[in-house]
N, C-alpha and C positions, 0 to 999 in steps of 0.2 A: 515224178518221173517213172514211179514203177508201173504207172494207168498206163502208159502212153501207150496206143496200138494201133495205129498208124507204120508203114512200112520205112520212112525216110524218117520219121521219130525213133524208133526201137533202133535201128541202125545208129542214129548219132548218138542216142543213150548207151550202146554197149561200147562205141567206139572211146566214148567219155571215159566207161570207167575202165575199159582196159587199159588205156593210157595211162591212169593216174593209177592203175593197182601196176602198171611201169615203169612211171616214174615216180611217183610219189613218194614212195619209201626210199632212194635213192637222195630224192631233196631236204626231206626231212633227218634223216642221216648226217649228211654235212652237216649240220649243224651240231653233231659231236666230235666231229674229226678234229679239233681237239682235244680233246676227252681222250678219247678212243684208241690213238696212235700214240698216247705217252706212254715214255719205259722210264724205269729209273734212271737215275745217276750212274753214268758207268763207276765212277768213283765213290765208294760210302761217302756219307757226312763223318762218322768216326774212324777213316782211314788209321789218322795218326795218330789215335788212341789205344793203349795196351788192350789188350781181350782181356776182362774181368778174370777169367779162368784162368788164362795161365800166368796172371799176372799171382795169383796167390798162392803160386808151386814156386 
């Protein structure tokens, strides 16, 4: 693709990869959105356990 030099080739080869340096990273992406957008637990796991610390005062 990089030979091509013809004037309606060069044309559809940059149109090609601008598209996909537009979409591309976008498509490939979703495929962490869930990954990406996890938060903790708003609640601990050891909510209703004492705090080691002040359990020994």
């Amino acid at each position: 693709m990089t030979t091509l030099s013809s004037t309606p080739a060069v044309l559809a080869r940059n149109a090609l990869v601008a598209a996909v340096g537009r979409f591309g990273p976008r498509l490939v992406l979703r495929a962490f959105d869930g990954i990406a957008d996890w938060r903790p637990p708003t609640t601990p796991y050891a909510a209703g356990a004492p705090d080691p610390e002040t359990a020994s005062n």
